[in-house]
Backbone as numpy.savetxt, mean C-alpha at the origin, in Angstrom:
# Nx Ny Nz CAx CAy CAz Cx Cy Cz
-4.86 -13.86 1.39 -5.70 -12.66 1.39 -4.83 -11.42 1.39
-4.82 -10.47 0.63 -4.69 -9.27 0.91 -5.23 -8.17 1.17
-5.13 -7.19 1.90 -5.46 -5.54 2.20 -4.83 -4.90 1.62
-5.58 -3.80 0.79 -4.78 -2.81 0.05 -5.67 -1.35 1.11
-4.82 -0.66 1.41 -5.09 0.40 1.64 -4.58 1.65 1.88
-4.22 2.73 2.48 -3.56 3.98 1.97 -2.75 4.62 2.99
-3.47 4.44 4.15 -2.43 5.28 5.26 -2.71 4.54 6.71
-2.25 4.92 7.84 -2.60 4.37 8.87 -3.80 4.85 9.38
-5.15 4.42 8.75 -6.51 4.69 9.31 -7.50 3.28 9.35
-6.76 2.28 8.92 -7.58 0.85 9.16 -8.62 0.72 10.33
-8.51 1.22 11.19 -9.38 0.58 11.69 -10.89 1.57 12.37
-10.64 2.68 11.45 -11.73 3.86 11.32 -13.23 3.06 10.88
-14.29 4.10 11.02 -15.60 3.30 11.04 -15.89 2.59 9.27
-15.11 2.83 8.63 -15.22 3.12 7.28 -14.51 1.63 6.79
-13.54 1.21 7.62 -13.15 0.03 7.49 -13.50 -1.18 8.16
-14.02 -0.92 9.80 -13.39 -1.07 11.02 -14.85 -2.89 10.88
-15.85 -2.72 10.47 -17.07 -3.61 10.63 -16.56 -5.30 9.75
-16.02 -4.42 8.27 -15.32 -5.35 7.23 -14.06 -6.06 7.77
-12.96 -5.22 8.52 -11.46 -5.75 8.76 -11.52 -6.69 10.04
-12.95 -6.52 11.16 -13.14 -7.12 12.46 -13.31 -8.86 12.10
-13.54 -8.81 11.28 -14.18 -10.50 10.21 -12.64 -10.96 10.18
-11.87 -10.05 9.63 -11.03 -10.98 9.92 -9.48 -10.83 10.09
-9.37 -9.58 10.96 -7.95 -9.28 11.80 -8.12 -9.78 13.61
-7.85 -10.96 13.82 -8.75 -11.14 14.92 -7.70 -10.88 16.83
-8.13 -10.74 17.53 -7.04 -10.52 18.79 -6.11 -11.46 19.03
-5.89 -12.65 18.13 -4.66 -13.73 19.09 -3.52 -13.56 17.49
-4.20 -12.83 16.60 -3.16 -12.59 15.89 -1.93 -12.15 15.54
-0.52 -12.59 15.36 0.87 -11.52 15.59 0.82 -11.00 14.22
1.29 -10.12 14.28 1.76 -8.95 13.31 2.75 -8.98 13.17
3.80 -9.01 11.77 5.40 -8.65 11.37 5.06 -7.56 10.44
5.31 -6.02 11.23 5.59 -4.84 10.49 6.90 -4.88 9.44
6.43 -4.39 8.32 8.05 -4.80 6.92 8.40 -3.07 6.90
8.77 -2.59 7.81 9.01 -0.68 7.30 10.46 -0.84 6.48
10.42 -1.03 4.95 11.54 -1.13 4.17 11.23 -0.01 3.40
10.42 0.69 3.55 9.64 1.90 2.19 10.70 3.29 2.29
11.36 2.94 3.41 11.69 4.41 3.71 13.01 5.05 2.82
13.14 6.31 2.99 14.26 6.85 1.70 14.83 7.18 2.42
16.58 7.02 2.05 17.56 6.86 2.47 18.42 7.89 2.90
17.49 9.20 3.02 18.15 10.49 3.17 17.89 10.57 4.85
17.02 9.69 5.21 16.99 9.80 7.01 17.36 8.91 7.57
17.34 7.90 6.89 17.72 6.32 7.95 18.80 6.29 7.34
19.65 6.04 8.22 21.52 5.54 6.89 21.65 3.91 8.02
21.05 4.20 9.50 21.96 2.56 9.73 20.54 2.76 11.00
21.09 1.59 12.01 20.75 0.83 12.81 19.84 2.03 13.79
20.93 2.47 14.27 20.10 3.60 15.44 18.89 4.23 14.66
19.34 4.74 13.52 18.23 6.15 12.95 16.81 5.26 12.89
16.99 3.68 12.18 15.47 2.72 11.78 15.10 2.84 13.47
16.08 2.15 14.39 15.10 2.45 15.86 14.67 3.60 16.17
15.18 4.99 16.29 14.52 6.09 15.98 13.12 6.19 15.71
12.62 5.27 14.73 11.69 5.31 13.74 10.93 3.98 14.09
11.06 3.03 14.32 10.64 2.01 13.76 10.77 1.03 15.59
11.50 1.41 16.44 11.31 1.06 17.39 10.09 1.06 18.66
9.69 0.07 19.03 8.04 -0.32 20.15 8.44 1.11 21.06
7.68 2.13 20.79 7.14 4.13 22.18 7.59 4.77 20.36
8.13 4.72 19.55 8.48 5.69 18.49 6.99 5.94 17.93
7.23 7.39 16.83 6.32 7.38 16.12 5.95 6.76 14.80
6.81 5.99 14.42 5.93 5.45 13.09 5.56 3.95 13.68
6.47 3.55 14.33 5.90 2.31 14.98 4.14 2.14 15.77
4.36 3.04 16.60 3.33 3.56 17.55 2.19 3.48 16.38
2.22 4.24 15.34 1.04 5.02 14.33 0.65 3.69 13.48
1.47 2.37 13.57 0.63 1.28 13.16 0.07 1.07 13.83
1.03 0.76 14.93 0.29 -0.42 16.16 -0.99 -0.21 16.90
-1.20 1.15 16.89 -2.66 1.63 17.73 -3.44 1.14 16.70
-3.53 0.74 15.47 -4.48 0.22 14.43 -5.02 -0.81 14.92
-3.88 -1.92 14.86 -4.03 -3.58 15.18 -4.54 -3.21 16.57
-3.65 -2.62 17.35 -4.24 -2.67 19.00 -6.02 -2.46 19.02
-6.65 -1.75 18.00 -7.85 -1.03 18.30 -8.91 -2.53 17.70
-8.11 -3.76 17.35 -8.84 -4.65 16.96 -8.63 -5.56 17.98
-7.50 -5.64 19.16 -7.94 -6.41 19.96 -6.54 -7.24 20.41
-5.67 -6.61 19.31 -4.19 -7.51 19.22 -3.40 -6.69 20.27
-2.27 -7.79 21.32 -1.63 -7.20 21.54 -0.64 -6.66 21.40
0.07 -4.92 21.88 1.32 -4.88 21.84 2.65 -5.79 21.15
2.50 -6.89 22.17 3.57 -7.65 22.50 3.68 -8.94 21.03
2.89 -8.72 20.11 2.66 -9.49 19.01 2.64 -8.89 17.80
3.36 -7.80 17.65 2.99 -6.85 16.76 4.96 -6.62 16.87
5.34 -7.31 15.87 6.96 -7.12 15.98 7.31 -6.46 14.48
8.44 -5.91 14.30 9.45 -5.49 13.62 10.43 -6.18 12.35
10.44 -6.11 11.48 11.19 -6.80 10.76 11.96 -6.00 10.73
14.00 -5.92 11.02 14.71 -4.74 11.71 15.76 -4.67 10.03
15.90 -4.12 9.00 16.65 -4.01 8.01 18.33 -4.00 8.64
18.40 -3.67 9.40 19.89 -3.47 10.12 20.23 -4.55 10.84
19.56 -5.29 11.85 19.62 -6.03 13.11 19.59 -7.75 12.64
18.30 -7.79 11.90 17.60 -9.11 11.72 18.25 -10.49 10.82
18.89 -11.38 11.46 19.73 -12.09 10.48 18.40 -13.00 10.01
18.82 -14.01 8.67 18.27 -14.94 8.04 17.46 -15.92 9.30
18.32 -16.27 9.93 17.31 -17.04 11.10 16.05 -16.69 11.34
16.71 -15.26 12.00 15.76 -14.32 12.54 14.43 -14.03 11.72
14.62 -13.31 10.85 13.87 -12.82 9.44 12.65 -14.53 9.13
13.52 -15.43 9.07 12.81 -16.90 8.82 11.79 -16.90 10.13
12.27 -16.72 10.95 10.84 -17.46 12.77 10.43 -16.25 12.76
10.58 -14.85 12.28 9.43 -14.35 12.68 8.40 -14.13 10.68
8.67 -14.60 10.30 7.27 -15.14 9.30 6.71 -15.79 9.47
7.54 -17.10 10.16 6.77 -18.30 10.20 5.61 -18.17 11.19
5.88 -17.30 12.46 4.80 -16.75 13.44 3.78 -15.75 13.04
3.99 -15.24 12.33 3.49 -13.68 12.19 1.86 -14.98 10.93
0.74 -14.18 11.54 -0.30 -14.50 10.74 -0.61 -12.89 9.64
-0.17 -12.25 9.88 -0.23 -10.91 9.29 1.00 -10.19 9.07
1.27 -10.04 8.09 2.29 -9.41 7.39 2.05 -7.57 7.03
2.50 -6.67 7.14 2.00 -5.31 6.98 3.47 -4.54 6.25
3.29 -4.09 4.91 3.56 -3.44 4.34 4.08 -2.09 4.25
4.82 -1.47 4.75 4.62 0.21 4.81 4.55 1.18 3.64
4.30 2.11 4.24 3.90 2.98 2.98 5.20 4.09 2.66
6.05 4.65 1.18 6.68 5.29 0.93 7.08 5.05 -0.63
8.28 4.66 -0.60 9.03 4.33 -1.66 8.88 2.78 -2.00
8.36 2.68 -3.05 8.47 1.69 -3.80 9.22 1.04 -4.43
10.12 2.06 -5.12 11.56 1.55 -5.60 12.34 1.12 -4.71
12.73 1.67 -3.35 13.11 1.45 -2.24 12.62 0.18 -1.33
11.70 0.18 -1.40 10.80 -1.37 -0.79 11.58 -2.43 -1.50
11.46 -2.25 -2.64 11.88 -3.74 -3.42 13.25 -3.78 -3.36
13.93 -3.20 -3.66 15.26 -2.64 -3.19 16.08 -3.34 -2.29
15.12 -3.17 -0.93 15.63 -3.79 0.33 14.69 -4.75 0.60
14.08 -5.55 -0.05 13.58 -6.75 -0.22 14.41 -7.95 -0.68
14.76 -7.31 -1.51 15.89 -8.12 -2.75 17.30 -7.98 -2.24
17.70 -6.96 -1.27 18.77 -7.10 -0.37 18.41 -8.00 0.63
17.59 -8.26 0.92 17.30 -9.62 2.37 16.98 -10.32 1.83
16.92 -10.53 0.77 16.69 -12.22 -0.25 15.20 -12.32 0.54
14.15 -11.42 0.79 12.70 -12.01 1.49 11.61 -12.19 0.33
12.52 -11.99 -0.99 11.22 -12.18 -2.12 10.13 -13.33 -2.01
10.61 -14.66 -1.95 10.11 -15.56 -1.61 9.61 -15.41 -0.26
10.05 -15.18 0.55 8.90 -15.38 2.04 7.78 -14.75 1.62
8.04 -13.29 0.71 6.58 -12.59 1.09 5.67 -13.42 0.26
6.02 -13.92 -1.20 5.28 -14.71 -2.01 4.51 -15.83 -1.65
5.28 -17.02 -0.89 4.92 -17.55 -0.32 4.34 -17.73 0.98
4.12 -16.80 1.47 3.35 -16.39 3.05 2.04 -16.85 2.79
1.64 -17.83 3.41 -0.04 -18.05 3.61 -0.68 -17.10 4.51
-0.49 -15.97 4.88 -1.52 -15.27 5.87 -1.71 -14.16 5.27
-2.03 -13.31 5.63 -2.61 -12.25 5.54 -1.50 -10.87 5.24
-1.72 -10.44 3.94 -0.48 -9.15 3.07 -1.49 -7.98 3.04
-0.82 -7.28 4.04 -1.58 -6.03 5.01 -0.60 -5.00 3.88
-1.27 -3.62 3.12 -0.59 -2.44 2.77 -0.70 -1.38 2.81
0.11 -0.36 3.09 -0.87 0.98 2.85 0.65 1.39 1.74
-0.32 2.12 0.44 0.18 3.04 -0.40 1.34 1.96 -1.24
2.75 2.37 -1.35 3.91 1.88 -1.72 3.66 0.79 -0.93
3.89 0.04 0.28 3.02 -1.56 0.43 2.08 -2.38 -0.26
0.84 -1.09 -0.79 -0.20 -1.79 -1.36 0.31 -1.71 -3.21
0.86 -0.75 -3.22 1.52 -0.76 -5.18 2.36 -2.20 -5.05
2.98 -2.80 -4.37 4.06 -3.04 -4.54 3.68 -4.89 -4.74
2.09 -4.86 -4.23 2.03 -6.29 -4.21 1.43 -6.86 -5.34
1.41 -5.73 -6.22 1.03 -6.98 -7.71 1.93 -7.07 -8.53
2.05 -7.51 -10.00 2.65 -8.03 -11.00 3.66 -6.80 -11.68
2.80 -5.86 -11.59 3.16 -4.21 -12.01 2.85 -2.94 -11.27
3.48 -2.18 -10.97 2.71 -1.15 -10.35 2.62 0.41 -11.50
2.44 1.26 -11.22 2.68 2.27 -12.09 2.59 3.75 -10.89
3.43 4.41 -11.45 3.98 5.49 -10.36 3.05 6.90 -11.54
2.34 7.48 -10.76 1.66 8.10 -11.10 2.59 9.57 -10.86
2.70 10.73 -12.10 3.77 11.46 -12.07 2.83 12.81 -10.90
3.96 12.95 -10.11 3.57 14.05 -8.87 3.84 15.63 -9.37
5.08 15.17 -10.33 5.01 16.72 -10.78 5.05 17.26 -12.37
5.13 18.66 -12.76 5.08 18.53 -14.15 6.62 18.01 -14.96
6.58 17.55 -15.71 7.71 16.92 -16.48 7.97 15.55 -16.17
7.28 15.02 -14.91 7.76 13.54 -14.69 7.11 12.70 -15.46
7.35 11.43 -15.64 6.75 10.43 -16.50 5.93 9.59 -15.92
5.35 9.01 -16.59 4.04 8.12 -16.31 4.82 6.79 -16.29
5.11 5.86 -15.31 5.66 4.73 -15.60 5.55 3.54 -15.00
5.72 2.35 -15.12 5.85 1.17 -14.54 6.66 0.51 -14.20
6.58 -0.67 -13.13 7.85 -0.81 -12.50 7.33 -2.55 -11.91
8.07 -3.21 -12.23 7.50 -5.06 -11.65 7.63 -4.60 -10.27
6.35 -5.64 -9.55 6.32 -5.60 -7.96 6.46 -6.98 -7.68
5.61 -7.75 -6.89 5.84 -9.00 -6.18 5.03 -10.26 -6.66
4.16 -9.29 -7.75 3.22 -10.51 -8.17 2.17 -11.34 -7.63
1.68 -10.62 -6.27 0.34 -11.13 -5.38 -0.43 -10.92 -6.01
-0.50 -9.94 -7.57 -2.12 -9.32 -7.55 -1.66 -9.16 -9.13
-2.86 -9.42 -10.03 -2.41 -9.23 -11.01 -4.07 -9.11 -11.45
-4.63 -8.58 -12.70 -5.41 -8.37 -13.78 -6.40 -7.17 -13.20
-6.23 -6.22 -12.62 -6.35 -4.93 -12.47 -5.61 -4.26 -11.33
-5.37 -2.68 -11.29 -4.38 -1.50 -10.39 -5.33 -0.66 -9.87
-4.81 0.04 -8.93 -5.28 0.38 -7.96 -4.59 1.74 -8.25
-5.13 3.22 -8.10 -4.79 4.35 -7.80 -4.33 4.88 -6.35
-3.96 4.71 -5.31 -4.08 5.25 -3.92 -3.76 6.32 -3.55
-4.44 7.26 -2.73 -4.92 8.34 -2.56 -5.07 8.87 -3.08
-6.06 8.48 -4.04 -7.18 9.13 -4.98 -7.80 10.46 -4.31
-7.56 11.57 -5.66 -8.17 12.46 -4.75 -8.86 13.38 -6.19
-9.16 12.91 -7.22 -9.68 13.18 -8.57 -8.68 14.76 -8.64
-7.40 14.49 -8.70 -6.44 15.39 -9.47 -6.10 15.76 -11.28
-5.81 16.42 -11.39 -5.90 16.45 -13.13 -4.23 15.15 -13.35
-3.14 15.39 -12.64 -2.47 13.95 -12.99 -2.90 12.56 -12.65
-3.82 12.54 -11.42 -3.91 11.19 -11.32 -5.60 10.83 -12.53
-6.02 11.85 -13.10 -6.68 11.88 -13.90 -6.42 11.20 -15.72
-5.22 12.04 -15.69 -4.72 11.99 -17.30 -4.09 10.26 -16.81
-3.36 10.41 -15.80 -2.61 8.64 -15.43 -3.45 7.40 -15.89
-5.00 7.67 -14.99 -6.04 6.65 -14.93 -6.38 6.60 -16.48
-6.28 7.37 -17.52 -6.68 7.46 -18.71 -5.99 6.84 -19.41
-4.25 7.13 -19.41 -3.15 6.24 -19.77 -3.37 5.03 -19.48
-3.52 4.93 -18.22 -3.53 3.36 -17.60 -4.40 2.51 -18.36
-5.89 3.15 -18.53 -7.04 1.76 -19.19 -6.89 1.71 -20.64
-6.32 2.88 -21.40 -5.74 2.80 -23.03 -4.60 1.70 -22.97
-3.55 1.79 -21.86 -2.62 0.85 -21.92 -3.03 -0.87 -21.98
-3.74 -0.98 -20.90 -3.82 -2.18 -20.12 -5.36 -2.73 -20.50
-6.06 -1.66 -20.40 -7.69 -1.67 -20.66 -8.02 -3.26 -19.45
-7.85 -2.83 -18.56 -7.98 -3.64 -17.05 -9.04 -2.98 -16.23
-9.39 -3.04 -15.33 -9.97 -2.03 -14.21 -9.22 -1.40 -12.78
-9.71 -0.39 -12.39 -8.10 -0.19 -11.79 -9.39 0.21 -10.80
-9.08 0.27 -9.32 -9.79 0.56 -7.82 -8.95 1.56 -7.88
-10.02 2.92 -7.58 -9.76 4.59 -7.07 -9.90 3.96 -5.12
-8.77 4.28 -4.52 -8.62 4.37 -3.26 -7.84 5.49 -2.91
-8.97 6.52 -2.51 -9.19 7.69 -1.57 -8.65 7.41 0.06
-8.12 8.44 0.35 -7.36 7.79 1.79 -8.75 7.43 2.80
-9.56 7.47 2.73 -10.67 7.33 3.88 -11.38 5.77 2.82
-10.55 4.99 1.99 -10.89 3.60 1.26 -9.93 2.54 1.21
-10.36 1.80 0.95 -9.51 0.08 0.92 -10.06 -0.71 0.09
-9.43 -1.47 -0.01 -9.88 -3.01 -0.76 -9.21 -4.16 0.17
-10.25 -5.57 0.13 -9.44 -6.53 0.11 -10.05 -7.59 -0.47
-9.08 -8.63 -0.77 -9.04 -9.30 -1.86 -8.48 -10.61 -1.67
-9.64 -11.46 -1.96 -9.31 -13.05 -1.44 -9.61 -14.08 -2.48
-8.55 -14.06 -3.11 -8.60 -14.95 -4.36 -9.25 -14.35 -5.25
-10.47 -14.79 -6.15 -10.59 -14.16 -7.13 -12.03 -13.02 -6.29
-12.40 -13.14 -5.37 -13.43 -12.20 -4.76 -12.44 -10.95 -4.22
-13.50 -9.63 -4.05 -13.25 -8.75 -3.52 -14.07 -8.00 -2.75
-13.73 -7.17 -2.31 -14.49 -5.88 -1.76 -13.85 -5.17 -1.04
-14.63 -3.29 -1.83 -14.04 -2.13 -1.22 -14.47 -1.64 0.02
-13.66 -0.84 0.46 -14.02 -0.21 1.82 -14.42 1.46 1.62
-15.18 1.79 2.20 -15.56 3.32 2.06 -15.54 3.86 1.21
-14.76 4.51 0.66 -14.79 5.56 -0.51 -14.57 5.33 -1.63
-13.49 3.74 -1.45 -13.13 2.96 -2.98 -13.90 2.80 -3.97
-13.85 2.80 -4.97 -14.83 2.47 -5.99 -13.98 2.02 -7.63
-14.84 1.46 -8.34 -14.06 0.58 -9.61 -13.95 1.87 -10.38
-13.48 1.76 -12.03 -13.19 2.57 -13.16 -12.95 1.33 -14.08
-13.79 1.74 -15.04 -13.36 0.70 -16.20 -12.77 1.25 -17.41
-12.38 0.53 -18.31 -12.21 1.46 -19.70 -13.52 2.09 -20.58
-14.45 1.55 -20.05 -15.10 2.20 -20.48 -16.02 4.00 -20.13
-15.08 4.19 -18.79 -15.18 5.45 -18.30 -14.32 6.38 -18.83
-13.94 5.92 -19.32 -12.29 6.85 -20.54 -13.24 8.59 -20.85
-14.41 8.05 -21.39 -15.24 9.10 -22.11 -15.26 10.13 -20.46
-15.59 9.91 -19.70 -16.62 10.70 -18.85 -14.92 11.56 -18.21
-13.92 10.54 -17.67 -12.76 11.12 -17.31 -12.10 12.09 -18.03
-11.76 11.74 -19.28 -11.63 12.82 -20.22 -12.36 14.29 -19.98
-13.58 13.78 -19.82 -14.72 15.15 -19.41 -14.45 16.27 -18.27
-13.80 15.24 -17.05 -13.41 15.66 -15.70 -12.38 16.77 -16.25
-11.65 15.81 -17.17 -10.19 16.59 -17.61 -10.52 17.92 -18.10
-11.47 18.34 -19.00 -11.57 19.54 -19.62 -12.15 20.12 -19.21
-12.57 19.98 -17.77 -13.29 20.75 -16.87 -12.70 21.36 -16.05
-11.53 20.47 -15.50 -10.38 20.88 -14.54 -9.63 22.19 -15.25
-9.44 21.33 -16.88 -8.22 22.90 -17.68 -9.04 23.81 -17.97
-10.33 24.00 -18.02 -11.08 24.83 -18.48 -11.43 25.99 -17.31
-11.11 25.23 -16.20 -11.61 26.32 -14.82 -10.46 26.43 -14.61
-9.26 25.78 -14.05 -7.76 26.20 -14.45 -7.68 27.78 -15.34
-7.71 27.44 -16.26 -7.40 28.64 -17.42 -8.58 29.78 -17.04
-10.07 29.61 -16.92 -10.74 30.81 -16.06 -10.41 31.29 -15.01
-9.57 30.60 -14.17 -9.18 31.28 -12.64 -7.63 32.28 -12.90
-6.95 31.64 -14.04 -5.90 32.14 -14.40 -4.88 31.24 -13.97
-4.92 29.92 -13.08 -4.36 29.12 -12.76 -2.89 28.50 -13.79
């Protein structure tokens, strides 16, 4: 099974009825924080900084899982600095939930493929928890939607959990993630899930279902998006934008 979703708000009312089915209290958690860019973490101390049980990015998962019933004390660390092969091996084999972090994508895989964990994550029978760059990163392809003007529209292989439609995350009906979604269904002509940070998906074999705000796009919405588009440049160019 996987969770795709966007930031640390899982267990808000919007998710919280759908994820109770089945994130349950005797469950352990192995947090993967590999997303991060390399201009703040360089070694061992800076990831505990960050990533260590009272810190803040640690903390800002764990009150998630905690608010479903899990404890503290089961909710561990996968340590990029610390964690040898042993190590890295017994805590998958425990962990019923696996969680993804959210950032860099290029970077995720990066230091995935530096811990040789390609295969664990592939083969993990439990539960592939994501938000954002976690959740891009677990299908066949992802595509990096350009943030600013001049960047490119592009794709990039991920892990191969998820394959025959993409996912937008934090959808927020922008004129790039607009023109992207347009590229995307001319390219692929797949269906791609708009996930708005207050949405999710999850996805269990060939069934699904969204959470809150998520919703499908097909190729055959090409026409109406387009529409969005010349509405956006058209009030753009009236505001003087």
């Amino acid at each position: 099974m996987n969770i795709l979703l966007n930031i640390n708000n899982f267990s808000e009312e919007f998710a919280y009825d759908a994820l109770k089915k089945i994130i349950k209290p005797y469950m352990k958690v192995l947090i993967i924080p590999l997303s991060y860019h390399e201009d703040y973490i360089h070694n061992a101390e800076e990831f505990d900084q960050h990533f260590r049980k009272g810190k803040d990015e640690f903390e800002d998962i764990a009150k998630e899982f905690v608010n479903y019933g899990i404890k503290r004390r089961n909710i561990q660390v996968l340590h990029y600095y610390k964690d040898s092969r042993k190590t890295i091996r017994r805590k998958f084999h425990f962990a019923h939930i696996i969680f993804l972090t959210g950032g860099y994508p290029d970077r995720f895989l990066y230091r995935i493929d530096r811990l040789n964990i390609r295969k664990l994550i592939q083969n993990f029978k439990g539960i592939v928890m994501g938000t954002s760059a976690g959740a891009m990163i677990q299908f066949d392809r992802y595509h990096l939607t350009p943030e600013e003007e001049g960047q490119d529209y592009a794709y990039h292989e991920g892990l191969g959990l998820l394959s025959g439609f993409d996912i937008e995350v934090h959808y927020e009906q922008s004129f790039r993630q607009l023109a992207s979604l347009v590229t995307d269904l001319k390219l692929h002509g797949i269906p791609i899930f708009a996930l708005p940070n207050r949405g999710g998906m999850i996805v269990d074999g060939e069934e699904y279902m969204l959470l809150g705000d998520a919703f499908e796009i097909n190729p055959g919405d090409i026409g109406d998006i387009q529409d969005t588009i010349d509405w956006i440049v058209e009030e753009a160019e009236r505001r003087g934008i």
